[in-house]
KEKE-3310 file (N, C-alpha, C; in steps of 0.2 Angstrom, whole numbers, plus 5000, padded with zeros to 4 digits):
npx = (4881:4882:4891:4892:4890:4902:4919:4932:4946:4961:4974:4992:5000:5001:4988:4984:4994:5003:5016:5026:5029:5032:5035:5047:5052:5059:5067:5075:5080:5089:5099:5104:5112:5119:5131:5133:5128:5122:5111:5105:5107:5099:5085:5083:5083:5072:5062:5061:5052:5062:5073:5086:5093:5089:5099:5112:5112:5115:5129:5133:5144:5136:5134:5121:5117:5122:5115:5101:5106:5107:5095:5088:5090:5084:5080:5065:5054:5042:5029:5016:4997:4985:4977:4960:4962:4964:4955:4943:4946:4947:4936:4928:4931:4925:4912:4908:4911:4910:4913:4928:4942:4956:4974:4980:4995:5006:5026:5042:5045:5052:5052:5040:5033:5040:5034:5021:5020:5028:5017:5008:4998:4995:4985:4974:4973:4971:4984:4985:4977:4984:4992:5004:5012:5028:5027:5017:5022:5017:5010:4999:4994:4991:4977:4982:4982:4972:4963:4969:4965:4952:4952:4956:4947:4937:4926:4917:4912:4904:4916:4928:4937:4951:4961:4973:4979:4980:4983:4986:4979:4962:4961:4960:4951:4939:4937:4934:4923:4923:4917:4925:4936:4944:4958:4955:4972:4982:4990:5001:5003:5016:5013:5004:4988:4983:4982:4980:4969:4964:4945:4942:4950:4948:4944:4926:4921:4927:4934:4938:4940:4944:4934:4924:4920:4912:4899:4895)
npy = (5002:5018:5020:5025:5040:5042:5044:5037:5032:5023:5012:5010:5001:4982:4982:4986:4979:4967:4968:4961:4950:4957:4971:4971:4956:4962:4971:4964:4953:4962:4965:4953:4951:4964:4959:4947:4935:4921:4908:4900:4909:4922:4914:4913:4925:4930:4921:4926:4937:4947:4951:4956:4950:4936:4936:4938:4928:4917:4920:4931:4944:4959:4977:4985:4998:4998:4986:4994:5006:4998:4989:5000:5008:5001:5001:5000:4987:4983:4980:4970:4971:4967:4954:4956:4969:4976:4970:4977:4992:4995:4993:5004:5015:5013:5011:5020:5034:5045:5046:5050:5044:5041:5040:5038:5035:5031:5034:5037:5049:5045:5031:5028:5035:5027:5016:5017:5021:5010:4999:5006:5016:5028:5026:5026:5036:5054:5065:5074:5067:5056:5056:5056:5055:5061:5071:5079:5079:5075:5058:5042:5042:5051:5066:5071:5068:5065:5074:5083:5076:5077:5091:5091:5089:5094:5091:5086:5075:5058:5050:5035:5023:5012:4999:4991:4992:4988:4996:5011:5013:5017:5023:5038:5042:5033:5043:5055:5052:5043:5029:5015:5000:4985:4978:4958:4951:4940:4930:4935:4948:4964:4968:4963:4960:4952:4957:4968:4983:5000:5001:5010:5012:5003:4993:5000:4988:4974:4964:4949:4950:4963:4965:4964:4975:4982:4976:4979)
npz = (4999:4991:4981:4966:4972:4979:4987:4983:4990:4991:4999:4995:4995:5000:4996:4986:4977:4980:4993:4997:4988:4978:4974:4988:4982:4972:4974:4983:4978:4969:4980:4982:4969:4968:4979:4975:4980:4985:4979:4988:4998:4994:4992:5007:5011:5003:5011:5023:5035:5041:5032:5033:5044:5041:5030:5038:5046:5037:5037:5031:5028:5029:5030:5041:5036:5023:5016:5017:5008:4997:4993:4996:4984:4971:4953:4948:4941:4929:4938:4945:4948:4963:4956:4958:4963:4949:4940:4949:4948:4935:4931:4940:4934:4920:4924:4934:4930:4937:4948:4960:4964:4974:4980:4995:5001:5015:5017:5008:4996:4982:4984:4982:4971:4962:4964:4960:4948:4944:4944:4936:4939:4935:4926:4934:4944:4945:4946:4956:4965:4969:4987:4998:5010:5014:5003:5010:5023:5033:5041:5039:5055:5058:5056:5046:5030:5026:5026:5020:5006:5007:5006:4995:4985:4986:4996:5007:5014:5014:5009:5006:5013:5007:5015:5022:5034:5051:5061:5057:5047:5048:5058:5058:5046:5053:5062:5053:5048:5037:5027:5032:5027:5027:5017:5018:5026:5017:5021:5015:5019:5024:5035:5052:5053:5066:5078:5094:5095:5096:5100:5088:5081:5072:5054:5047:5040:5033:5021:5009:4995:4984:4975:4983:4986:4977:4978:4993)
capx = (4886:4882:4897:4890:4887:4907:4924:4935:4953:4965:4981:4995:5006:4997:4979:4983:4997:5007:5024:5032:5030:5032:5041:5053:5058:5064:5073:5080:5087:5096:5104:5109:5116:5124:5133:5135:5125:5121:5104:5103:5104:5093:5080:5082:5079:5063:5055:5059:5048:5066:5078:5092:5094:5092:5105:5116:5111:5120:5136:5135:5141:5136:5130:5113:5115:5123:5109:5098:5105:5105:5087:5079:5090:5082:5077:5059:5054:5034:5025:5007:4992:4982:4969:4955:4963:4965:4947:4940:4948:4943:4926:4923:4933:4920:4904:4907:4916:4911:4918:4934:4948:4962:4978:4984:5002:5014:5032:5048:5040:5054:5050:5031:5033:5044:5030:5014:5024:5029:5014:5006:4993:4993:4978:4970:4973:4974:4992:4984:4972:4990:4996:5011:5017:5033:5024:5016:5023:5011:5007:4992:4996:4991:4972:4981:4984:4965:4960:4972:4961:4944:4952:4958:4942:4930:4920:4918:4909:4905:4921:4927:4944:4954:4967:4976:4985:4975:4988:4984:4973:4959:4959:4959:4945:4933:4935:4931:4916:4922:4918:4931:4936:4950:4956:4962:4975:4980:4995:5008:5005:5021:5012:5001:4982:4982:4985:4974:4969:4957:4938:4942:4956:4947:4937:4921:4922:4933:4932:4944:4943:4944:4928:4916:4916:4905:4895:4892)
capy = (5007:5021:5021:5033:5047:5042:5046:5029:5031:5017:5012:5006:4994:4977:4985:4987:4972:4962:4972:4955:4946:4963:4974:4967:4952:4963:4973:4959:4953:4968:4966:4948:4952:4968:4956:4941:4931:4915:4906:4901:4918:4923:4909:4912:4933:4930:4919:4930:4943:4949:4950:4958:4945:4931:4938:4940:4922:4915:4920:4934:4951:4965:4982:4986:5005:4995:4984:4997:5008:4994:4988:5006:5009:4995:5002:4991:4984:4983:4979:4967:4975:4959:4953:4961:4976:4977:4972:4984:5000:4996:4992:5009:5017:5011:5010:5024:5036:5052:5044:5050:5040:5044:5034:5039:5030:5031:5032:5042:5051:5044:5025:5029:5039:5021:5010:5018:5019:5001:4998:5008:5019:5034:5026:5027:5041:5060:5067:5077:5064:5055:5061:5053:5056:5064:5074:5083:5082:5071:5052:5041:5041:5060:5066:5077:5066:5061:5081:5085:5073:5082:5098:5094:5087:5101:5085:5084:5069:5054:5046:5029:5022:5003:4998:4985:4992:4992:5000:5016:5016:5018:5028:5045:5040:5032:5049:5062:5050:5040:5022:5010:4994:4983:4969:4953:4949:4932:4928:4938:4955:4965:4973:4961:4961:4950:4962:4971:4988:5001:5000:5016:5009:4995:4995:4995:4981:4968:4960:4944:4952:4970:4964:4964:4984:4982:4972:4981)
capz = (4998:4984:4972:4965:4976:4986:4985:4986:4994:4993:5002:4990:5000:5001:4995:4978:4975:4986:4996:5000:4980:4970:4979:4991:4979:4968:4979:4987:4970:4967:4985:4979:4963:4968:4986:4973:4981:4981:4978:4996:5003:4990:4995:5015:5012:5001:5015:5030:5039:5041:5026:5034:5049:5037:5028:5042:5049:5031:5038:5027:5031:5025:5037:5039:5032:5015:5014:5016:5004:4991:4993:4990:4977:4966:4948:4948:4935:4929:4945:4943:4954:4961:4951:4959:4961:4942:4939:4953:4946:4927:4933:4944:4930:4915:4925:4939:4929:4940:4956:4962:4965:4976:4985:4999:5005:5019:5013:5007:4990:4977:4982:4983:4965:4960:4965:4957:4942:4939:4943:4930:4942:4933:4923:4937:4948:4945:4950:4964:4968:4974:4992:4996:5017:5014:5001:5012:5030:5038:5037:5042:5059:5060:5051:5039:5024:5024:5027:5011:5002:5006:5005:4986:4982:4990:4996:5016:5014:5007:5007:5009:5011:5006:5018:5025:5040:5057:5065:5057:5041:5049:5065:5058:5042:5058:5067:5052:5045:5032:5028:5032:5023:5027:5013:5026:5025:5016:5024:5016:5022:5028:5042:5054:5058:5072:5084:5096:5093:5103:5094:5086:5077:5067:5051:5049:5036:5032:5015:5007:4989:4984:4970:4986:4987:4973:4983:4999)
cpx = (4885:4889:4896:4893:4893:4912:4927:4942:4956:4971:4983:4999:5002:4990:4980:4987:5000:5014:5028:5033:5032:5037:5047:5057:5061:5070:5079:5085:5092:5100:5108:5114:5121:5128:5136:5133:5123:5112:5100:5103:5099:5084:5077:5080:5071:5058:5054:5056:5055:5074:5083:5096:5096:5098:5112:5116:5114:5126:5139:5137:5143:5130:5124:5112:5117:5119:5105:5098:5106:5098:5082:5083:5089:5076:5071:5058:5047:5033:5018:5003:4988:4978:4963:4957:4962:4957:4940:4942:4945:4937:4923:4927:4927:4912:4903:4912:4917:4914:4923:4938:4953:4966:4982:4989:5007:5022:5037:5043:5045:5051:5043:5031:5034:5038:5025:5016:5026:5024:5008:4997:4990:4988:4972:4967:4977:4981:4988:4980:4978:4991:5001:5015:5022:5032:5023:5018:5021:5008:5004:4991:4993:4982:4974:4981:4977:4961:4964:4966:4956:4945:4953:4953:4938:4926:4921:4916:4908:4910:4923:4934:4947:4960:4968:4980:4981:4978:4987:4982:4967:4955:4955:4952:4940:4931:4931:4925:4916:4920:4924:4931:4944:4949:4961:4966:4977:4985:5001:5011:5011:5018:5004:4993:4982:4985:4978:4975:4963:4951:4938:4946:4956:4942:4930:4919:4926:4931:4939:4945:4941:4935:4921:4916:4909:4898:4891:4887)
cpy = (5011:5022:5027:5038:5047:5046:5039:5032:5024:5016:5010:5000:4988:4978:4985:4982:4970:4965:4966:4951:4950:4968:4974:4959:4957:4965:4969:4955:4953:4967:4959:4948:4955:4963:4948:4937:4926:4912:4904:4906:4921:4921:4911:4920:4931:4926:4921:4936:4947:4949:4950:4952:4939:4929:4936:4931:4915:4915:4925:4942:4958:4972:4984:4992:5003:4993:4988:5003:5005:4993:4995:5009:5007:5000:4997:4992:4983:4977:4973:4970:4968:4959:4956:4968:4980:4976:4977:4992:5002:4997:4998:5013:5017:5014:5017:5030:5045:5053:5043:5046:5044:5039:5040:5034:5033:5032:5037:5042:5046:5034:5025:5030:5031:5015:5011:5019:5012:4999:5000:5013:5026:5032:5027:5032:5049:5060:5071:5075:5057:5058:5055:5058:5061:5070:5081:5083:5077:5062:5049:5040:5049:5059:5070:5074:5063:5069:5083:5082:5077:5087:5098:5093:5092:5096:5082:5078:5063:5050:5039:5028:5014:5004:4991:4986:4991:4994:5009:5020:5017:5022:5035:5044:5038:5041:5056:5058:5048:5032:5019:5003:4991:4976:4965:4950:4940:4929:4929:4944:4957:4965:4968:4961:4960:4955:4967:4981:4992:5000:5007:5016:5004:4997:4993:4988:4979:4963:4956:4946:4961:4972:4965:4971:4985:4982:4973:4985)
cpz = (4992:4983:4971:4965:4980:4982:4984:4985:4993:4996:4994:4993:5002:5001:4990:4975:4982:4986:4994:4992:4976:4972:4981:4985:4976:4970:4983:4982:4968:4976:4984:4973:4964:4975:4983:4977:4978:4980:4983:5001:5000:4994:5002:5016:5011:5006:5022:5030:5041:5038:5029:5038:5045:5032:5027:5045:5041:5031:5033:5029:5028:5033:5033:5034:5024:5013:5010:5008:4997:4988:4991:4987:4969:4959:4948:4941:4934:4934:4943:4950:4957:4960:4952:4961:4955:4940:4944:4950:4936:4929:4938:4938:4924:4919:4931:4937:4932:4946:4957:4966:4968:4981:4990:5001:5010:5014:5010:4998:4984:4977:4980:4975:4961:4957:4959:4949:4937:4940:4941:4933:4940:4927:4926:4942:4945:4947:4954:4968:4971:4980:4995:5005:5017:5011:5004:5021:5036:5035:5041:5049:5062:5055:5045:5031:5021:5023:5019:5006:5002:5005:4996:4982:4982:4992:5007:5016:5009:5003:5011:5008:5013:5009:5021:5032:5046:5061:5063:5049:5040:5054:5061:5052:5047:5062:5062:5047:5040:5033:5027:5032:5024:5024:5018:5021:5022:5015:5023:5015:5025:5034:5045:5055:5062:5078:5088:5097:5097:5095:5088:5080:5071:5061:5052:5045:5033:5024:5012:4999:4988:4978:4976:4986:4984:4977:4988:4998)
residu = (UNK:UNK:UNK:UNK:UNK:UNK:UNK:UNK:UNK:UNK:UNK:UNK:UNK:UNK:UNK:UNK:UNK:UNK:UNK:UNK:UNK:UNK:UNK:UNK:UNK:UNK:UNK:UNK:UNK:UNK:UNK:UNK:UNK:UNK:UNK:UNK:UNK:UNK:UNK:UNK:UNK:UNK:UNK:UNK:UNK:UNK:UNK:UNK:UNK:UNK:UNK:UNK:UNK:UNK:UNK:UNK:UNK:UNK:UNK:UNK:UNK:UNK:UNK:UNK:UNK:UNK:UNK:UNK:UNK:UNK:UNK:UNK:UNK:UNK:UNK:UNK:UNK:UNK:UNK:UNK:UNK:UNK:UNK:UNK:UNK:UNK:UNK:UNK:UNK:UNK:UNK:UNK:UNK:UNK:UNK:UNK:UNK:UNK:UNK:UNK:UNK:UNK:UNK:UNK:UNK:UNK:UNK:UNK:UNK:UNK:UNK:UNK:UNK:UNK:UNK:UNK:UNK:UNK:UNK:UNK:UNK:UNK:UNK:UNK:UNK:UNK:UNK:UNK:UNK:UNK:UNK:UNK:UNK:UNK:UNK:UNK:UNK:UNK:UNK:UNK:UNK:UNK:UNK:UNK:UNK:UNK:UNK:UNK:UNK:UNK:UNK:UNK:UNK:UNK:UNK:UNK:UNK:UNK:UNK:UNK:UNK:UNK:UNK:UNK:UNK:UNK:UNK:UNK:UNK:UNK:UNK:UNK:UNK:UNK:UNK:UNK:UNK:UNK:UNK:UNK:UNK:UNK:UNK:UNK:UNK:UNK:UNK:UNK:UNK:UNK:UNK:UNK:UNK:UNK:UNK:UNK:UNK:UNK:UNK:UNK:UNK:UNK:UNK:UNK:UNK:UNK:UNK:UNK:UNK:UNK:UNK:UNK:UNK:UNK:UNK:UNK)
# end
């Protein structure tokens, strides 16, 4: 893989830290605090695939749209990137410092804004080398969010993109010709792998740390 001579894309949401230890506990926190919760409804959110349910399954009752509007209205608090995220960005930073950086994410812009913020991304991404779903209209599920990118670049080629979703981070990258890289999952991704997807749909490579890009 020329470094070099690329563009490198990344997701944010379980590609860059962990949603479920960095993210959601906090939020789930503030939905304990503000609820006066106790340390076992606490405990039984943070280890469901479904917060709300476990919530409700405590005997506790609160409606879903309360929840809801507690949970994303959590002030976060500094974020940690995981460890190879953090050393992958310094290290195309320092040693590849002509090679473009850009994150695309899914998501309502002010949580998205929230995240790349706690977790301190603006050292590593332009502000127009961010695109952000909501932002502009379209998210990964569509190729426009990936087209924005080559259009802000001027760069039709040459581009390569880190994701985690195979539902839909790598469909529209396989069709306009970029390389695709998926980190696996290491079992406490929000959003599944195990799932069957057409061939079109998968990356072309799968790596267990974010340091083997170097590598390829």
């Amino acid at each position: 893989m020329d470094i070099a001579n690329s563009i490198i894309a990344f997701d944010l949401d379980d590609t860059l830290y962990s949603e479920r230890s960095q993210y959601a506990a906090q939020c789930l926190r503030h939905v304990a605090e503000h609820f006066n919760l106790g340390a076992d409804v606490l405990k039984a959110m943070l280890h469901s695939s479904n917060p709300y349910d476990a919530l409700t399954e405590q005997g506790v009752q609160v409606s879903i749209d309360d929840f809801k509007q507690i949970y994303r209205s959590t002030r976060l608090q500094p974020m940690q990137l995981r460890p190879d995220a953090t050393q992958l960005l310094h290290t195309l930073h320092r040693d590849y410092p002509s090679t473009p950086l850009f994150l695309i994410t899914d998501g309502d812009s002010t949580r998205q804004r929230a995240k790349i913020t706690a977790l301190g991304l603006g050292r590593f991404f332009a502000p127009d080398h961010i695109i952000i779903s909501e932002e502009i209209g379209w998210d990964k599920h569509s190729p426009m969010p990936f087209i924005h990118a080559m259009a802000r670049a001027n760069r039709p080629t040459g581009w390569i993109y880190v994701g985690d979703n195979i539902s839909k981070d790598f469909h529209h990258p396989n069709l306009l010709g970029w390389t695709t890289i998926m980190l696996a999952d290491d079992g406490t991704n929000v959003h599944s792998q195990a799932i069957e997807v057409p061939a079109e749909y998968k990356p072309q490579l799968t790596i267990k740390s974010l340091i083997q890009i170097l590598c390829q």
